[in-house]
Gaussian input, Z-matrix of N, CA and C with variables (Angstrom, degrees):
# hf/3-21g

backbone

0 1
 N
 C     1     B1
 C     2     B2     1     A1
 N     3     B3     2     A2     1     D1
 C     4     B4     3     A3     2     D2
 C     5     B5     4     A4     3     D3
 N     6     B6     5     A5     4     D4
 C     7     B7     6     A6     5     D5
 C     8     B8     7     A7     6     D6
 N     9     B9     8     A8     7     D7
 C    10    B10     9     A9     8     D8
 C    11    B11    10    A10     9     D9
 N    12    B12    11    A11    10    D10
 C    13    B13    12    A12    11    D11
 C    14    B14    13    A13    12    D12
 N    15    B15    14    A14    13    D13
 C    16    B16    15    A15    14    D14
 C    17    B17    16    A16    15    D15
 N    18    B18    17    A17    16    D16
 C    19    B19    18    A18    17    D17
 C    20    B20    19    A19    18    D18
 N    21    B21    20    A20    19    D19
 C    22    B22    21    A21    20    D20
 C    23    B23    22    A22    21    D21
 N    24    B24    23    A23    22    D22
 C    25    B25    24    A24    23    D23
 C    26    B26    25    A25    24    D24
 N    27    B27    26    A26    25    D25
 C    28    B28    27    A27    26    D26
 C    29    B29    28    A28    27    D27
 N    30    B30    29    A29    28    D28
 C    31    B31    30    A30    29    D29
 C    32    B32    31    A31    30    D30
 N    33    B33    32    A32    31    D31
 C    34    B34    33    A33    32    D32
 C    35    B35    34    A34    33    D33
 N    36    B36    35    A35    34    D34
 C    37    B37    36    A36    35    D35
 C    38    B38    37    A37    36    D36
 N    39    B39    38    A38    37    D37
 C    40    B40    39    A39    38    D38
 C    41    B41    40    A40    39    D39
 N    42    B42    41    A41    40    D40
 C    43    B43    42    A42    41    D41
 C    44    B44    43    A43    42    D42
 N    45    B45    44    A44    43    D43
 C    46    B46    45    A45    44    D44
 C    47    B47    46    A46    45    D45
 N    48    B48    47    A47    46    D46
 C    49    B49    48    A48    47    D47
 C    50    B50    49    A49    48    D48
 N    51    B51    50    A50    49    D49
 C    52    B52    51    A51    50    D50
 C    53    B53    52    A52    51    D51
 N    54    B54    53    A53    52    D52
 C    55    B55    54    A54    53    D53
 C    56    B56    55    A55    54    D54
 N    57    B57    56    A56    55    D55
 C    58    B58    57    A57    56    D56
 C    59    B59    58    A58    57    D57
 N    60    B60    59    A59    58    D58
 C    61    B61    60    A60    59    D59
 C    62    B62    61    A61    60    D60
 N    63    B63    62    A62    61    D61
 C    64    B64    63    A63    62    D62
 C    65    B65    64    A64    63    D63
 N    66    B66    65    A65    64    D64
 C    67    B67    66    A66    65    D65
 C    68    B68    67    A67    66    D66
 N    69    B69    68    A68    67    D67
 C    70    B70    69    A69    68    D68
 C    71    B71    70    A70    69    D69
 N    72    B72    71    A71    70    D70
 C    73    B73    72    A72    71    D71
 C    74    B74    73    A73    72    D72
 N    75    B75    74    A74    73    D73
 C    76    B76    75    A75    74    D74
 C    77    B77    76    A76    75    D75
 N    78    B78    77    A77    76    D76
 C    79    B79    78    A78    77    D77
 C    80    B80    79    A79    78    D78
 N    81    B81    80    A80    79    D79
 C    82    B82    81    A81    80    D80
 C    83    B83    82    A82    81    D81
 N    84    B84    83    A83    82    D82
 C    85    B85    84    A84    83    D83
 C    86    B86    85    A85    84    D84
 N    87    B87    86    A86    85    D85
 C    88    B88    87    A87    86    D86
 C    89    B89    88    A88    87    D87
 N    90    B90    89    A89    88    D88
 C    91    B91    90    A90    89    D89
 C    92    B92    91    A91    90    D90
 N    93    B93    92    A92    91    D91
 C    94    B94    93    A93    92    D92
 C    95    B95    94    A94    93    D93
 N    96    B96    95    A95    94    D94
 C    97    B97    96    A96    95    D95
 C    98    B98    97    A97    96    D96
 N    99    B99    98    A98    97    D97
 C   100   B100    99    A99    98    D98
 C   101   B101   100   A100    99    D99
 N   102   B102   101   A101   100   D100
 C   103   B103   102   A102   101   D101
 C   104   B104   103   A103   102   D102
 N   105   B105   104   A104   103   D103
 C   106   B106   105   A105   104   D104
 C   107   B107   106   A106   105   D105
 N   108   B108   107   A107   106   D106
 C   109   B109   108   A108   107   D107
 C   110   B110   109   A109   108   D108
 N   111   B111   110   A110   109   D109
 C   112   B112   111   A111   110   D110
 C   113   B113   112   A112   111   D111
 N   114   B114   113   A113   112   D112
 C   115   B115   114   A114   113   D113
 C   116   B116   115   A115   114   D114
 N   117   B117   116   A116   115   D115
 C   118   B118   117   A117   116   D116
 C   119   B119   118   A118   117   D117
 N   120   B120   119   A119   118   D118
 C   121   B121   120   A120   119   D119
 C   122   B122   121   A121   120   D120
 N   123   B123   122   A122   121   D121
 C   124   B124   123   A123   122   D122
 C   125   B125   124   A124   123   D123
 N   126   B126   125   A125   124   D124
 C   127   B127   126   A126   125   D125
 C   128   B128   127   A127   126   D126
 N   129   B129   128   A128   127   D127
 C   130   B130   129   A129   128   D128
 C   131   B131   130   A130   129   D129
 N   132   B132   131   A131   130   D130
 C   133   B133   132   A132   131   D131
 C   134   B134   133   A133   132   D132
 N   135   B135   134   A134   133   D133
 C   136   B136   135   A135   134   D134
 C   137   B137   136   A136   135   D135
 N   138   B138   137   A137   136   D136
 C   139   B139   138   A138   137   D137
 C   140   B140   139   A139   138   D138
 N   141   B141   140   A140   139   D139
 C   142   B142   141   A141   140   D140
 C   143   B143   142   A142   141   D141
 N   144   B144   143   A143   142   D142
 C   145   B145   144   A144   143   D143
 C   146   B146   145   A145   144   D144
 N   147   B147   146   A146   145   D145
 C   148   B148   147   A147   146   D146
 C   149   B149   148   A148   147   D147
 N   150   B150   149   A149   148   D148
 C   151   B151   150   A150   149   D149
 C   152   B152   151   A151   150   D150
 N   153   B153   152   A152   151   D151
 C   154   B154   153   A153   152   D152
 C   155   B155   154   A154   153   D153
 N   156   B156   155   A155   154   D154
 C   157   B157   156   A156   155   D155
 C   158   B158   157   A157   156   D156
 N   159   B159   158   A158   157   D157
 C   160   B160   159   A159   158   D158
 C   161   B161   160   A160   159   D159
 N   162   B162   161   A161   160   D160
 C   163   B163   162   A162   161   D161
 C   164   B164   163   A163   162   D162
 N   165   B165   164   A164   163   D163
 C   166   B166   165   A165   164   D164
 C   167   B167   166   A166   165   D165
 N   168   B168   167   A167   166   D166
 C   169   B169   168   A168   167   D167
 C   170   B170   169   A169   168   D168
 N   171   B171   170   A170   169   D169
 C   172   B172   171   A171   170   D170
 C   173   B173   172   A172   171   D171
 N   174   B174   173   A173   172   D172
 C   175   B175   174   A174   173   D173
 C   176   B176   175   A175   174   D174
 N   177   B177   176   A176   175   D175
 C   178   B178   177   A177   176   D176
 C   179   B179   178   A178   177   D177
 N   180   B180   179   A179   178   D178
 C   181   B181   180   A180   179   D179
 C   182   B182   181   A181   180   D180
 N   183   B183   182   A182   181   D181
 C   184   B184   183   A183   182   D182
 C   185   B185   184   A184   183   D183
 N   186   B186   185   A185   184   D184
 C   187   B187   186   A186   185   D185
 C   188   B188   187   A187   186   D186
 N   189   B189   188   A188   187   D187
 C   190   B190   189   A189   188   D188
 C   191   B191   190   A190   189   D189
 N   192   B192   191   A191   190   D190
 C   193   B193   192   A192   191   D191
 C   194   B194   193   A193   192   D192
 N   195   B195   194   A194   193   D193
 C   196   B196   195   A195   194   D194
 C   197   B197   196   A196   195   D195
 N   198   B198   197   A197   196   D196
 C   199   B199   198   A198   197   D197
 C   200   B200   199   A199   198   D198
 N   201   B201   200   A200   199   D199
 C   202   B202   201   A201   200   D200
 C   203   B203   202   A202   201   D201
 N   204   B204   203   A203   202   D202
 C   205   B205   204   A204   203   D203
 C   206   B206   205   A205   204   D204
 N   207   B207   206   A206   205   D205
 C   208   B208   207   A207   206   D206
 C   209   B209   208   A208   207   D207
 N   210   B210   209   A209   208   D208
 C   211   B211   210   A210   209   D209
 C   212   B212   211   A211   210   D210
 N   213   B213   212   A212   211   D211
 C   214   B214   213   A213   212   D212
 C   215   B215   214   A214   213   D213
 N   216   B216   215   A215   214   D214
 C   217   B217   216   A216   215   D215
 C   218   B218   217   A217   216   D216
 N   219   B219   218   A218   217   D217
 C   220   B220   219   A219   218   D218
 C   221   B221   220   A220   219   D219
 N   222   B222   221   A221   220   D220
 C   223   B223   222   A222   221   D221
 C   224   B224   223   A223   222   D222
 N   225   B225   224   A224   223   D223
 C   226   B226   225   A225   224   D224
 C   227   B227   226   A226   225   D225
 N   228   B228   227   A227   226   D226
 C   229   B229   228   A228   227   D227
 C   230   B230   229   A229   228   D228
 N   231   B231   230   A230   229   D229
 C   232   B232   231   A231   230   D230
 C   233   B233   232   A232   231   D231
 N   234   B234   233   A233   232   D232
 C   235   B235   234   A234   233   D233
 C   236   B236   235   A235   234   D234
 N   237   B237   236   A236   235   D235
 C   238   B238   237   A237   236   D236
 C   239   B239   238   A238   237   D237
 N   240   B240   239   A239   238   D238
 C   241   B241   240   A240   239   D239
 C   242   B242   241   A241   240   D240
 N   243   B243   242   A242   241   D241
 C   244   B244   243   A243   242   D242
 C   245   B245   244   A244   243   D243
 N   246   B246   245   A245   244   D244
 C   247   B247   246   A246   245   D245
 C   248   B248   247   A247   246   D246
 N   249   B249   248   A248   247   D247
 C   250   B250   249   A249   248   D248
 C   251   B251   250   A250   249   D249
 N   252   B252   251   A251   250   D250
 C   253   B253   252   A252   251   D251
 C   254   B254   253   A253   252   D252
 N   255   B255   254   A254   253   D253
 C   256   B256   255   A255   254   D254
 C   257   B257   256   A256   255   D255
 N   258   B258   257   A257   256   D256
 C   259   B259   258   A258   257   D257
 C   260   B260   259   A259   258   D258
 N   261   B261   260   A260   259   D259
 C   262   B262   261   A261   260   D260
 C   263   B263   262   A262   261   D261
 N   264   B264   263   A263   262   D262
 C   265   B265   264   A264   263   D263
 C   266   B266   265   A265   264   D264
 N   267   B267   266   A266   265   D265
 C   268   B268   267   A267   266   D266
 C   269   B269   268   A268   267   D267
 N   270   B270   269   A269   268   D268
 C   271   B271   270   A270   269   D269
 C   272   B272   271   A271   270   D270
 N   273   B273   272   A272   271   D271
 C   274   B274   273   A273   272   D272
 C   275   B275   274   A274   273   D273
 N   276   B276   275   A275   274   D274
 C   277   B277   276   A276   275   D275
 C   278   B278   277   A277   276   D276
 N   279   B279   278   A278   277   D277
 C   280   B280   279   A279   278   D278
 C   281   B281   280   A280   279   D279
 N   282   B282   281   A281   280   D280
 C   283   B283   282   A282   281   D281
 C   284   B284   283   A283   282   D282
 N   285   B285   284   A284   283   D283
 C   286   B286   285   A285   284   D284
 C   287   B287   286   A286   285   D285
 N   288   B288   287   A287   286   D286
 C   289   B289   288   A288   287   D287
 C   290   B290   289   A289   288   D288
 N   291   B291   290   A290   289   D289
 C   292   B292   291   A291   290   D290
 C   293   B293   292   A292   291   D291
 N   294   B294   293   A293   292   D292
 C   295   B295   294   A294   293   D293
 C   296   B296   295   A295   294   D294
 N   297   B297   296   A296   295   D295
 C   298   B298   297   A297   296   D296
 C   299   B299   298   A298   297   D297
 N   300   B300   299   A299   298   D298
 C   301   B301   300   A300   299   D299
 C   302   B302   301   A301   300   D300
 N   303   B303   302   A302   301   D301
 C   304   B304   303   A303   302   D302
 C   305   B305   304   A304   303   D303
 N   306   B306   305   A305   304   D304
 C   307   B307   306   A306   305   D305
 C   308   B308   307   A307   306   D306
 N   309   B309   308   A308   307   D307
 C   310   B310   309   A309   308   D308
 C   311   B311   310   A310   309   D309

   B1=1.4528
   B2=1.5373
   B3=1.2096
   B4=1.3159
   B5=1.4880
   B6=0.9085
   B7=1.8318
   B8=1.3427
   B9=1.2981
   B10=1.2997
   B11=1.3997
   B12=0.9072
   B13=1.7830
   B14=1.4928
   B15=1.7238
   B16=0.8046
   B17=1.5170
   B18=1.3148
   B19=1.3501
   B20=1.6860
   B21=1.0703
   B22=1.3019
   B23=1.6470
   B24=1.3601
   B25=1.2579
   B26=1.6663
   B27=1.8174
   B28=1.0049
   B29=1.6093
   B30=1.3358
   B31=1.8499
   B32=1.7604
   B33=1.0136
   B34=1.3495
   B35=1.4015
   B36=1.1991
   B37=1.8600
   B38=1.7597
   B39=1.5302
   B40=1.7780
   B41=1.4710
   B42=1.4404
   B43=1.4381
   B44=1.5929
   B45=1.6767
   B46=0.9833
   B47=1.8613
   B48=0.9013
   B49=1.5499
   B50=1.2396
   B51=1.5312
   B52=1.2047
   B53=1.4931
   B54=1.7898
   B55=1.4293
   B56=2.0177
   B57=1.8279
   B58=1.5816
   B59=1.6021
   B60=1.5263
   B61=1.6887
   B62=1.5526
   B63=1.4401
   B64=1.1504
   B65=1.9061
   B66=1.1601
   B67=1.5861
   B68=1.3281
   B69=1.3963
   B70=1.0863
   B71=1.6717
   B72=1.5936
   B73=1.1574
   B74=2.0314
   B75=1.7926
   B76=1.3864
   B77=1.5265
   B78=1.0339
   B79=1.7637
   B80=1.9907
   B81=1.4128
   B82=1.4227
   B83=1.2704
   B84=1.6476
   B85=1.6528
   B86=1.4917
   B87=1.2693
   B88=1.7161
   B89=1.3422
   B90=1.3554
   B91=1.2907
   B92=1.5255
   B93=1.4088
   B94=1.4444
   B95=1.6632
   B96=1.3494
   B97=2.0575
   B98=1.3465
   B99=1.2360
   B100=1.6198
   B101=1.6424
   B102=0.8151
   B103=2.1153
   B104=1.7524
   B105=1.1004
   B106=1.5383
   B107=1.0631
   B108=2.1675
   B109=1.1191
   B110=1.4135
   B111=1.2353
   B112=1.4243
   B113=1.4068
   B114=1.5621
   B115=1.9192
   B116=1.2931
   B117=1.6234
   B118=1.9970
   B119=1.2871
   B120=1.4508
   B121=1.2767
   B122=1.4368
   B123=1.4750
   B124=1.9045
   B125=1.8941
   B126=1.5010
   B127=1.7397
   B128=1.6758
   B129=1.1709
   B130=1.4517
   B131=1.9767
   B132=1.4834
   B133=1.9061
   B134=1.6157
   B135=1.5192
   B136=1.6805
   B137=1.4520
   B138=1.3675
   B139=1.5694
   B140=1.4474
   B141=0.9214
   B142=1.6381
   B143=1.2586
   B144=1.7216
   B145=1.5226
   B146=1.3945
   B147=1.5589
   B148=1.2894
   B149=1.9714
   B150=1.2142
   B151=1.4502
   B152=1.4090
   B153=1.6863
   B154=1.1601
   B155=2.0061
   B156=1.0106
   B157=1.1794
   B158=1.3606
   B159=1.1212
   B160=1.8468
   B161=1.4429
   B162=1.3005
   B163=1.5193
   B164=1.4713
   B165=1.0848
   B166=1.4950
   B167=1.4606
   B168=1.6285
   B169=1.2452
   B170=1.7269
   B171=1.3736
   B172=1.2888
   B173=1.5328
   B174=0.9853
   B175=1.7801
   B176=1.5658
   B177=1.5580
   B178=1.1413
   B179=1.9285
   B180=1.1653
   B181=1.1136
   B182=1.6501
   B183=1.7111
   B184=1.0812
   B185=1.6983
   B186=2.0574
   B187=1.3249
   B188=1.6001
   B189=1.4009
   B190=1.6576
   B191=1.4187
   B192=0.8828
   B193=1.8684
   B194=1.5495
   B195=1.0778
   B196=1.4147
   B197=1.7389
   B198=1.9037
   B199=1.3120
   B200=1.7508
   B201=1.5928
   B202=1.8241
   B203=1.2190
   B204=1.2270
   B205=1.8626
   B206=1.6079
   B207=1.6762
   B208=1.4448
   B209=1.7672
   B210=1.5975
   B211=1.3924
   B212=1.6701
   B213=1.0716
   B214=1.4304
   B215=1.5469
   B216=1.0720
   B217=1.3242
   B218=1.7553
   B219=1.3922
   B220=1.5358
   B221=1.8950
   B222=1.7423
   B223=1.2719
   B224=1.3310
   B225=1.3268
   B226=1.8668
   B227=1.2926
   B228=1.6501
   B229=1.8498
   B230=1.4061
   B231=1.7746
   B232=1.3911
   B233=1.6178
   B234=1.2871
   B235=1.3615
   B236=1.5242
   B237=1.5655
   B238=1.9704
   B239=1.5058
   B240=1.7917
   B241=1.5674
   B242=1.5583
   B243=1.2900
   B244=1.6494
   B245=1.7501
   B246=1.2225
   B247=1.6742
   B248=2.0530
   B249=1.3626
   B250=1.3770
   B251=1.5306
   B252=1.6011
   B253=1.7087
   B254=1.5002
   B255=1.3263
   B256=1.3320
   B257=1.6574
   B258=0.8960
   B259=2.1850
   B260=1.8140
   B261=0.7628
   B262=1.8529
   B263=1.6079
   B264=0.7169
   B265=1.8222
   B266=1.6130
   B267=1.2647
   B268=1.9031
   B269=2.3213
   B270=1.3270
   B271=1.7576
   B272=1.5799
   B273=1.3339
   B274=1.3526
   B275=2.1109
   B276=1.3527
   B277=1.0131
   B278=1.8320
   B279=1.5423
   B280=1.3792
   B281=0.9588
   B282=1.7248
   B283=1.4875
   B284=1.5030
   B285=1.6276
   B286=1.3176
   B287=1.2625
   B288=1.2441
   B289=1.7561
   B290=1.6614
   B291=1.3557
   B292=1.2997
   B293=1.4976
   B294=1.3338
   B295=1.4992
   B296=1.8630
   B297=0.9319
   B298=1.7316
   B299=1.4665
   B300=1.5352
   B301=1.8749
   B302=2.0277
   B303=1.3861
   B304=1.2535
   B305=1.8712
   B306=1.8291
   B307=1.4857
   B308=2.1859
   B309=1.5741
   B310=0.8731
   B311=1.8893
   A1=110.91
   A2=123.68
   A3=131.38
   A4=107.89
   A5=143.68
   A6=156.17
   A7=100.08
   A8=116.65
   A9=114.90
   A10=114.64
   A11=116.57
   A12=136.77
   A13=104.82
   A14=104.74
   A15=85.96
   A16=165.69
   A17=100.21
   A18=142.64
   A19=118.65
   A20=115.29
   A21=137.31
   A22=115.45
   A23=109.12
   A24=121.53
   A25=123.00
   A26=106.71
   A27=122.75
   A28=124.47
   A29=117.90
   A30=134.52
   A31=80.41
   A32=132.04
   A33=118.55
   A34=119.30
   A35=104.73
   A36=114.82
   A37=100.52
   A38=99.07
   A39=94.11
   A40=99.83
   A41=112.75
   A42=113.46
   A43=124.64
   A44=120.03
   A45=148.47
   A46=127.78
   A47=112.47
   A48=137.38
   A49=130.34
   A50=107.54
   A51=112.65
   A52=147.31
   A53=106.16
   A54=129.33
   A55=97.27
   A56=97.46
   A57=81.62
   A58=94.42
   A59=107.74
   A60=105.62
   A61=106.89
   A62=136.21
   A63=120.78
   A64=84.01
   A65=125.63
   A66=122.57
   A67=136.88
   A68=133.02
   A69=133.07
   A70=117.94
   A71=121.41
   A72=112.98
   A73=90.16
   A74=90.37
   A75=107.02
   A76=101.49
   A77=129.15
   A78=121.18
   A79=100.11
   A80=91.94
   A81=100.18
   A82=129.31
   A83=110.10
   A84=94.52
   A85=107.31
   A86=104.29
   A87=106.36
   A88=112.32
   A89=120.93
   A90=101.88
   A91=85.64
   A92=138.92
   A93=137.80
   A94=88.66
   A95=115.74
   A96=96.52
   A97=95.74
   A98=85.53
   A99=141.93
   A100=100.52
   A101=105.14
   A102=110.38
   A103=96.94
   A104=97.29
   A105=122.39
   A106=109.62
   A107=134.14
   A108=112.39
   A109=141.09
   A110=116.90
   A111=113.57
   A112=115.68
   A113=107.54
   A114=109.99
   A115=79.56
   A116=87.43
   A117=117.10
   A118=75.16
   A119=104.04
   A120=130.15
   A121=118.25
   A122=125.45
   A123=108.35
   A124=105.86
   A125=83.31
   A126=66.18
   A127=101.47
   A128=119.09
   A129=103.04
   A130=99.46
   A131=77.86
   A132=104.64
   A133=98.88
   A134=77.77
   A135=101.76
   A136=124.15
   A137=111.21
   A138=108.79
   A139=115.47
   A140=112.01
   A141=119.64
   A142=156.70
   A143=78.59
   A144=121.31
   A145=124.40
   A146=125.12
   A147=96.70
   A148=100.64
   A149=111.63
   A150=88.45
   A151=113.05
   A152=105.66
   A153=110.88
   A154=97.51
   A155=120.58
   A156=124.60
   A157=116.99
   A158=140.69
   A159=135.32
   A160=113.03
   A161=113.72
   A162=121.22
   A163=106.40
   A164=118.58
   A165=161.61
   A166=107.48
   A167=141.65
   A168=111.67
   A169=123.28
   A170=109.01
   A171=120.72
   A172=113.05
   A173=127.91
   A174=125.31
   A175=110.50
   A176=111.30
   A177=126.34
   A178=115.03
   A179=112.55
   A180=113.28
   A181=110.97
   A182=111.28
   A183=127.61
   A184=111.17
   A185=97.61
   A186=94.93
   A187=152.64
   A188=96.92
   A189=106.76
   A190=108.93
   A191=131.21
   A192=144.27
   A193=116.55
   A194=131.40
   A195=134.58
   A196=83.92
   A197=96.11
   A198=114.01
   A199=98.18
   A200=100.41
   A201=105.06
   A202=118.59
   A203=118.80
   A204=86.55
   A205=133.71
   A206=114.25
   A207=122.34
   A208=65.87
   A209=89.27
   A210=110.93
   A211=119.85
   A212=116.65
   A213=108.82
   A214=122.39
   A215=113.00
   A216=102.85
   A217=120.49
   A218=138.65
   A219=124.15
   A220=99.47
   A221=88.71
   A222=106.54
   A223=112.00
   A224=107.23
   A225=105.53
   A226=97.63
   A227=98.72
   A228=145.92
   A229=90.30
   A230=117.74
   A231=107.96
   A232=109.42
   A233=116.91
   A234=120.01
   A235=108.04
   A236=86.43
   A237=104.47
   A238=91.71
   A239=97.44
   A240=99.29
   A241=96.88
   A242=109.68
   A243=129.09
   A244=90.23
   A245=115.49
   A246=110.15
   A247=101.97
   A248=91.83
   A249=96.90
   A250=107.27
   A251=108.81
   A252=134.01
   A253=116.11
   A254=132.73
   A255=124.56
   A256=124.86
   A257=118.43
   A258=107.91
   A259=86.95
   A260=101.84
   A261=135.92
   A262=130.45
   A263=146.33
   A264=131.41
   A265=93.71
   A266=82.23
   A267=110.22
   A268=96.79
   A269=84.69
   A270=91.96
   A271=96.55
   A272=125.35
   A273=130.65
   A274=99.88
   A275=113.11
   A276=122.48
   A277=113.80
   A278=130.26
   A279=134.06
   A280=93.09
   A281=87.32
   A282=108.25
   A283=119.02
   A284=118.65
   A285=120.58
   A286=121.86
   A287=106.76
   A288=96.04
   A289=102.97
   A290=114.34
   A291=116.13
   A292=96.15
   A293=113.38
   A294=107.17
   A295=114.75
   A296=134.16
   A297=138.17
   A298=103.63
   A299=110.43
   A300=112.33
   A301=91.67
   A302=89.84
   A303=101.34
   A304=101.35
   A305=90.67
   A306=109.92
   A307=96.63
   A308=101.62
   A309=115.08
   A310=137.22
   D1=-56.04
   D2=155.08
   D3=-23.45
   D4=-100.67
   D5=150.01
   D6=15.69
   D7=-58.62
   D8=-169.64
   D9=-82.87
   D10=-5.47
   D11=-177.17
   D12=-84.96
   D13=-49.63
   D14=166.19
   D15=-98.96
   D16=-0.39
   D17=153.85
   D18=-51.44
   D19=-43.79
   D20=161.28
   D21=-54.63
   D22=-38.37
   D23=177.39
   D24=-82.83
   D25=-47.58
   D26=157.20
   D27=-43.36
   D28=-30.55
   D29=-162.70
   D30=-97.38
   D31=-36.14
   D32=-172.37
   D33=-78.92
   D34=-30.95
   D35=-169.14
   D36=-83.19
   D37=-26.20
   D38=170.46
   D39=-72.16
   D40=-76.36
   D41=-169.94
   D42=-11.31
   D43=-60.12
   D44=140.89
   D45=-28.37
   D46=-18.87
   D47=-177.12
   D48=-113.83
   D49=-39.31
   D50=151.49
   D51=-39.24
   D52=-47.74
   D53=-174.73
   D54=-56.36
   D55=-32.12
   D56=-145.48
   D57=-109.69
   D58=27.93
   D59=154.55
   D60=-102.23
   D61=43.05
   D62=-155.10
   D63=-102.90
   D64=-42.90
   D65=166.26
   D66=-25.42
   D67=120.69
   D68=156.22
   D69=-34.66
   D70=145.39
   D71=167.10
   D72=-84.94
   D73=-167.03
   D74=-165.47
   D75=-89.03
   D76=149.33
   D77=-158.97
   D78=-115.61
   D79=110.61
   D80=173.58
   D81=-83.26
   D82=124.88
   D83=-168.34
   D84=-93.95
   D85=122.42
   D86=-177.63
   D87=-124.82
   D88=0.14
   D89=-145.42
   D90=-120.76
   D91=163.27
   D92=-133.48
   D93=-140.17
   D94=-36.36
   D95=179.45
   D96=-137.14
   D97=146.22
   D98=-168.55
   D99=-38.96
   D100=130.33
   D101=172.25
   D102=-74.14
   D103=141.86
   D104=160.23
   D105=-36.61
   D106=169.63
   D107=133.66
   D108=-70.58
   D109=146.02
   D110=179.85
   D111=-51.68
   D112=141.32
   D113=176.68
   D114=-82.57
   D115=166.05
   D116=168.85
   D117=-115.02
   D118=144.92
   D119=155.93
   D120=-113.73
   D121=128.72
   D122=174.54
   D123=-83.80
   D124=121.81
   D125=167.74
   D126=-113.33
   D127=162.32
   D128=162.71
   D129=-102.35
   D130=157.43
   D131=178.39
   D132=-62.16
   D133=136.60
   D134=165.70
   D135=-124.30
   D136=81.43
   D137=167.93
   D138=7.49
   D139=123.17
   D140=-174.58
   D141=92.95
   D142=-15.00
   D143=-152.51
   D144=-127.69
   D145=130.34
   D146=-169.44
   D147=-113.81
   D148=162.48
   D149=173.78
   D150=-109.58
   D151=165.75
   D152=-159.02
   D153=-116.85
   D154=129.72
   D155=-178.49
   D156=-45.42
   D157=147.44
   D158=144.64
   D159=-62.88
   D160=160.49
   D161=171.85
   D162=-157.90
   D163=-171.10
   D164=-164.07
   D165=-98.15
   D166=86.76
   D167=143.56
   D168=-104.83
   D169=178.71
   D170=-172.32
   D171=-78.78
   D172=114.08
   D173=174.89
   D174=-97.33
   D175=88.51
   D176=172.09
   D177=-27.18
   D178=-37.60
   D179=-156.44
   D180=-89.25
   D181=-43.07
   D182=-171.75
   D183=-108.80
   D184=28.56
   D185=-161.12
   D186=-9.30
   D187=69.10
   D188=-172.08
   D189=-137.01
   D190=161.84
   D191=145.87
   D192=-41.06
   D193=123.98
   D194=-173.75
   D195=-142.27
   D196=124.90
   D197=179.31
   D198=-84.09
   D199=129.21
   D200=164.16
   D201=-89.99
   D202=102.21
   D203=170.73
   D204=-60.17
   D205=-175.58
   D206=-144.50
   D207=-95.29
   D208=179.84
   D209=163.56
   D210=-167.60
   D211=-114.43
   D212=-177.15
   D213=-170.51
   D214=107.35
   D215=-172.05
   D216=-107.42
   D217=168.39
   D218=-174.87
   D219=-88.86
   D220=132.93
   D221=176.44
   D222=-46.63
   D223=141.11
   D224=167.69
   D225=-139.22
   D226=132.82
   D227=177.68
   D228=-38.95
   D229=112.45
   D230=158.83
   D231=106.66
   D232=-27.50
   D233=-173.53
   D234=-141.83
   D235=163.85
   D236=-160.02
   D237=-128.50
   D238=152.50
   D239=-177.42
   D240=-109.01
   D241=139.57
   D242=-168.28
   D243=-102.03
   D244=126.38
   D245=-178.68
   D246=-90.99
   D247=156.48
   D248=173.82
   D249=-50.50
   D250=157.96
   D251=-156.25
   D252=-140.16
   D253=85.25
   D254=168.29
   D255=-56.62
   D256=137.89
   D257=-161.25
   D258=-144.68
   D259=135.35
   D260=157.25
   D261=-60.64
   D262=101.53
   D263=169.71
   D264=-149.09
   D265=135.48
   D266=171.85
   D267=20.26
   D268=51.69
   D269=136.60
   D270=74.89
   D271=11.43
   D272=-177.73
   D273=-134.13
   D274=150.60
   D275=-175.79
   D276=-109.04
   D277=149.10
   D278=155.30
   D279=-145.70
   D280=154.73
   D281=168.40
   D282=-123.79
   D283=138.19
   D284=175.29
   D285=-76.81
   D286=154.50
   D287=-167.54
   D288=-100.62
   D289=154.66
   D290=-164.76
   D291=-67.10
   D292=151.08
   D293=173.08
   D294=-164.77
   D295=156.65
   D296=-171.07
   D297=-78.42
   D298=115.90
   D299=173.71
   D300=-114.26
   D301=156.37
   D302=-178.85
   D303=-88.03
   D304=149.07
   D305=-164.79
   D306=-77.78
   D307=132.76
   D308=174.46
   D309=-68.07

């Protein structure tokens, strides 16, 4: 009974936790050259589903652009998926990471 209590408790503190990771973090510009243009990809629609764009991230190591592809994630009631964002300031580049904002 315990176990299940607590499990019960555990499913709640996510439930609850969830709503309020729906934010972008703050986007650091570190990275010194310019992203590619973005591919279009066609995807077709999937009932249920919304799709999520491909992009561009930075590979610290092999300093270059490595294309991600799009994919698909399950729609959620109330909210829209914002796709990742390459942004500019004083001659250095970041990128935001795609992430779920609530519908206005």
């Amino acid at each position: 009974m315990i176990i299940r209590k607590s499990l019960f408790a555990i499913s709640l503190v996510g439930a609850f936790a969830a709503p309020f990771a729906v934010h972008a973090a703050a986007i650091n510009f570190n990275v010194d050259i310019a992203p590619p243009a973005p591919v279009y990809e066609q995807m077709p629609a999937r009932e249920g589903y919304v799709t999520t764009p491909g992009y561009y991230r930075y590979d610290e190591a092999s300093r270059a652009h490595t294309w991600v592809k799009g994919g698909y994630e399950p729609a959620r009631k109330g909210e829209h998926y914002v796709g990742s964002e390459w942004k500019q300031q004083g001659g250095h580049y970041g990128r935001s990471e795609g992430h779920w904002e609530h519908d206005k």
